[in-house]
Backbone as CSV, one residue per row, in Angstrom:
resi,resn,N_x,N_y,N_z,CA_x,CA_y,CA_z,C_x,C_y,C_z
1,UNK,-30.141,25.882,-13.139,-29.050,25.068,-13.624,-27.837,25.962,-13.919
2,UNK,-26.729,25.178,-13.463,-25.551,25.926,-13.929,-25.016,26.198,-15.347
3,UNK,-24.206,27.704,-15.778,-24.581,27.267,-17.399,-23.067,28.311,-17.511
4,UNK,-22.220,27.523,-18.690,-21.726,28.415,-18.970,-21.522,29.661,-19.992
5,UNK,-20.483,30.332,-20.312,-20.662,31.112,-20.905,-21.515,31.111,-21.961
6,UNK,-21.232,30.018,-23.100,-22.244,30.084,-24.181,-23.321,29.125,-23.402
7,UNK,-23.830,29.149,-22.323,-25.311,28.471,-21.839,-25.495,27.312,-21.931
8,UNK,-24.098,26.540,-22.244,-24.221,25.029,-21.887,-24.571,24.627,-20.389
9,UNK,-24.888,23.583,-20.179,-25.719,23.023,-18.614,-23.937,22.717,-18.271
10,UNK,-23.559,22.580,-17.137,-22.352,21.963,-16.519,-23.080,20.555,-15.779
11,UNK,-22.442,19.608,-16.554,-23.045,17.939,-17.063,-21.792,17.433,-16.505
12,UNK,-21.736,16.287,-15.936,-20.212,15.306,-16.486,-20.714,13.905,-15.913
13,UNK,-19.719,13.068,-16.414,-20.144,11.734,-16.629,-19.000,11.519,-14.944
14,UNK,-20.062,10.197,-14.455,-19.044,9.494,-13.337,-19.450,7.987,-13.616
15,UNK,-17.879,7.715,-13.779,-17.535,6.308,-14.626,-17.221,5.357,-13.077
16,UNK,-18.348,4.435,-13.061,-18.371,3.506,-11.615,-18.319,1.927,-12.986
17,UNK,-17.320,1.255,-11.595,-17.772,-0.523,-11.919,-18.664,-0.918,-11.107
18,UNK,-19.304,-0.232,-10.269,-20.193,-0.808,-9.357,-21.419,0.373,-9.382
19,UNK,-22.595,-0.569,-9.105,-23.427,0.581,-9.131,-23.804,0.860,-7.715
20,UNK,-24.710,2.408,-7.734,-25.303,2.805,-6.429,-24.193,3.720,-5.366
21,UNK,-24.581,4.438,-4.234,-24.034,4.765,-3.759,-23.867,6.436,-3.913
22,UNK,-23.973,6.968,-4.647,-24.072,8.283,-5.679,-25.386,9.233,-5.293
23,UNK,-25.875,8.604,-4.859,-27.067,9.295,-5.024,-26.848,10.965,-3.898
24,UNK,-26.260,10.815,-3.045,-26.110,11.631,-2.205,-25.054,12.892,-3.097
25,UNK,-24.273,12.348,-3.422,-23.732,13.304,-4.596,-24.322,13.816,-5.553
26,UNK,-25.150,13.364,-6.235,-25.954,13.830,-7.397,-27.050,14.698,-6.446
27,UNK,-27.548,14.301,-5.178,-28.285,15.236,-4.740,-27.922,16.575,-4.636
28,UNK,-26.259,16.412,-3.981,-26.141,18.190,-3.354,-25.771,18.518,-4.530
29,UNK,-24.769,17.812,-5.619,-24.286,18.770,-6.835,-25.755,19.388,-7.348
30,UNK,-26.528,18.555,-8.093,-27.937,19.039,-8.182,-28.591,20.659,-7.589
31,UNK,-28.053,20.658,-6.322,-28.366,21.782,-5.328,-27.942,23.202,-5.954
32,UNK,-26.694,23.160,-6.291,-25.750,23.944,-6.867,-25.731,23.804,-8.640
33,UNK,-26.537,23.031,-9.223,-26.843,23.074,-10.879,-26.063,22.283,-11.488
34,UNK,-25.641,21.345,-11.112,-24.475,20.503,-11.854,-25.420,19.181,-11.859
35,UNK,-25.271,18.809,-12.661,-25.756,17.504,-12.800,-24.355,16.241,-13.624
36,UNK,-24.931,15.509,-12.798,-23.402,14.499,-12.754,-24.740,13.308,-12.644
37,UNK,-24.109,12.329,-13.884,-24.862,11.447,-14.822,-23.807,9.853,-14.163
38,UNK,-24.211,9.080,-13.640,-23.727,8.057,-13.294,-23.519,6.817,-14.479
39,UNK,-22.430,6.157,-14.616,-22.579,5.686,-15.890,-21.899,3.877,-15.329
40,UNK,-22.409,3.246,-15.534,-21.673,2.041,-14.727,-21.510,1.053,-15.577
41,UNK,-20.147,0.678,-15.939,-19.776,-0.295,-16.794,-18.939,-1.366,-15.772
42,UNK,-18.618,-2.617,-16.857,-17.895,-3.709,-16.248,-16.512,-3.481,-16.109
43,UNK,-15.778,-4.302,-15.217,-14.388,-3.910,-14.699,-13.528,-3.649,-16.042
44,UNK,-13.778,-4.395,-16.858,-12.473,-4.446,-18.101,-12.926,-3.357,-18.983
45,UNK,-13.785,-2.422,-18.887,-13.710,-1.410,-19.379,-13.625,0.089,-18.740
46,UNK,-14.193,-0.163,-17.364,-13.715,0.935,-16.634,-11.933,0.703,-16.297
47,UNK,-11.448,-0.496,-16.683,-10.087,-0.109,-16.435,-9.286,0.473,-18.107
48,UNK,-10.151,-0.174,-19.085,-9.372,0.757,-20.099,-9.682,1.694,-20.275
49,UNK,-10.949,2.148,-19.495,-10.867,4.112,-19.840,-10.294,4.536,-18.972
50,UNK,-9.967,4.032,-17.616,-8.606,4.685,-16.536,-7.453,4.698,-16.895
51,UNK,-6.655,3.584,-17.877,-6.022,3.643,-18.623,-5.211,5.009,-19.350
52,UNK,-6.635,4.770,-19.950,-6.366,5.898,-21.689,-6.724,7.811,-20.647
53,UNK,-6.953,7.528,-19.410,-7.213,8.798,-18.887,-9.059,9.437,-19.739
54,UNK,-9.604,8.553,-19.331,-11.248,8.995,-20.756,-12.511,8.508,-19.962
55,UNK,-12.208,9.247,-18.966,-13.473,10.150,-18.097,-13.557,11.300,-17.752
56,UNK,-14.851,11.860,-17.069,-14.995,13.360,-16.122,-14.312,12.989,-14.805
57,UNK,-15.083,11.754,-14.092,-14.559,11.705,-12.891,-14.577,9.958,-12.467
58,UNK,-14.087,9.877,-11.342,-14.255,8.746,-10.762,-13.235,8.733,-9.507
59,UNK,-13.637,7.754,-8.520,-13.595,7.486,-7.348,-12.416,6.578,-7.419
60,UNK,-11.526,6.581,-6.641,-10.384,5.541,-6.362,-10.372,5.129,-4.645
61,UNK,-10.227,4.220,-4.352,-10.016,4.128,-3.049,-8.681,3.196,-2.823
62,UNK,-7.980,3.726,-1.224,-6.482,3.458,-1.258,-6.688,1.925,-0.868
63,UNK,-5.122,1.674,-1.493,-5.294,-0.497,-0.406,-5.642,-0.005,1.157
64,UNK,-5.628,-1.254,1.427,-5.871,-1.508,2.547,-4.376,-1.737,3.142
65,UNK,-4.385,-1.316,4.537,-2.994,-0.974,5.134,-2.740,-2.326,5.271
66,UNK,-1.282,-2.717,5.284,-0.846,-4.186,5.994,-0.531,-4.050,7.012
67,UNK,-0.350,-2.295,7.530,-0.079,-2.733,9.202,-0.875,-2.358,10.144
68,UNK,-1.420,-3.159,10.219,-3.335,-2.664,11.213,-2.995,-1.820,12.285
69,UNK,-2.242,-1.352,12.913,-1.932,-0.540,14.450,-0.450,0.055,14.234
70,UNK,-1.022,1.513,14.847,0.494,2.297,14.343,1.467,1.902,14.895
71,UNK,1.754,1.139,16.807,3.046,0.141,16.628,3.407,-1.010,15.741
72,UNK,2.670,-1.535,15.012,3.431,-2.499,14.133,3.794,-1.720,12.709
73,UNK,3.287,-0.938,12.749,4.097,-0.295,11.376,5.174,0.642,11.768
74,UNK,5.523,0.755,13.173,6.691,1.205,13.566,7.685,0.597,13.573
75,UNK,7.238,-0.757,14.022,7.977,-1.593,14.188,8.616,-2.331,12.221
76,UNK,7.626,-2.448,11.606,7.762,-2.589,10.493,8.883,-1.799,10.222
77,UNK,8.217,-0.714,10.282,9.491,0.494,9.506,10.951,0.472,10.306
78,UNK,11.506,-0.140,11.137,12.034,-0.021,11.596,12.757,-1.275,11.371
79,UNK,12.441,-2.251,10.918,13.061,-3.548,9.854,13.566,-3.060,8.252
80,UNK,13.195,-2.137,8.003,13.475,-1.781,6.647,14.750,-1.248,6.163
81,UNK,15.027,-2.329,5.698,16.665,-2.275,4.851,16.936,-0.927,4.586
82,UNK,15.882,0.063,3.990,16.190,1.572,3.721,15.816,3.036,4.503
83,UNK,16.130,2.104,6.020,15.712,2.929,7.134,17.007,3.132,7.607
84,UNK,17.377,4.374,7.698,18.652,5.201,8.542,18.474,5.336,9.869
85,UNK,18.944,4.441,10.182,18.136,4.741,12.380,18.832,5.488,12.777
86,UNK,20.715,5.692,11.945,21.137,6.482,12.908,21.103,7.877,12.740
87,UNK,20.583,8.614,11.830,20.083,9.880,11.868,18.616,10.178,11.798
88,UNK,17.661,9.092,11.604,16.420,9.573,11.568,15.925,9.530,12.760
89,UNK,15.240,10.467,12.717,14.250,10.650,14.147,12.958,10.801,14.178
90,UNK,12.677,11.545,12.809,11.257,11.833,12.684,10.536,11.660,11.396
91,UNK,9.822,11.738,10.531,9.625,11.584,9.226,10.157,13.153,9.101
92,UNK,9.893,14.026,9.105,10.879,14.778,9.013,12.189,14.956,8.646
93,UNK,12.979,14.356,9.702,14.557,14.412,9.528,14.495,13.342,8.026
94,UNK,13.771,12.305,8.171,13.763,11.284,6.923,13.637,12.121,5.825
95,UNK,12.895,13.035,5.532,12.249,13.587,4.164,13.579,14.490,3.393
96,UNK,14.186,14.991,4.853,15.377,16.099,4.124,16.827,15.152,3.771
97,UNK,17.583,15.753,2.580,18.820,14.828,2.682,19.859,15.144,3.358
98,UNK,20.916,14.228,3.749,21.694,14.037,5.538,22.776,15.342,4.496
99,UNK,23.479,16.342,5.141,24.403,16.952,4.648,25.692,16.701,4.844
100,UNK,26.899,16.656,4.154,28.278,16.148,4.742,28.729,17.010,5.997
């Protein structure tokens, strides 16, 4: 087991609203001496400890895209009121600001 200086175990809590799924994680950390304790509460409290920032860890996953295929989100982006067509070319040129 992993331990630190004063010989504590390296423990931490993973704060899920859903259970299962983990197990493959707890296996390899395990491998390496960490043990990571799965803890699964209901939505309205795993959102007030995301909140208050009052966990070890936890999992976020991104939305889901609205533009299913990279031409329509070209095309998207290319409707957008805060799109410069006439100097942008690349996300690139977009990222830097235009100079006088």
């Amino acid at each position: 087991m992993l331990r630190n200086a004063q010989g504590e175990p390296f423990e931490f809590e993973y704060l899920s609203p859903r259970e299962g799924g983990n197990n493959d994680w707890q296996m390899l950390l395990k491998k390496l001496g960490i043990t990571m304790k799965e803890r699964v509460v209901d939505f309205a409290l795993y959102r007030t400890r995301l909140e208050k920032y009052d966990y070890d860890m936890i999992a976020l996953a991104g939305a889901i895209s609205r533009c299913p295929t990279p031409a329509r989100c070209r095309r998207s982006w290319a409707r957008s009121p805060s799109t410069n067509r006439a100097t942008a070319t690349s996300a690139a040129s977009r990222a830097r600001p235009s100079t006088p």
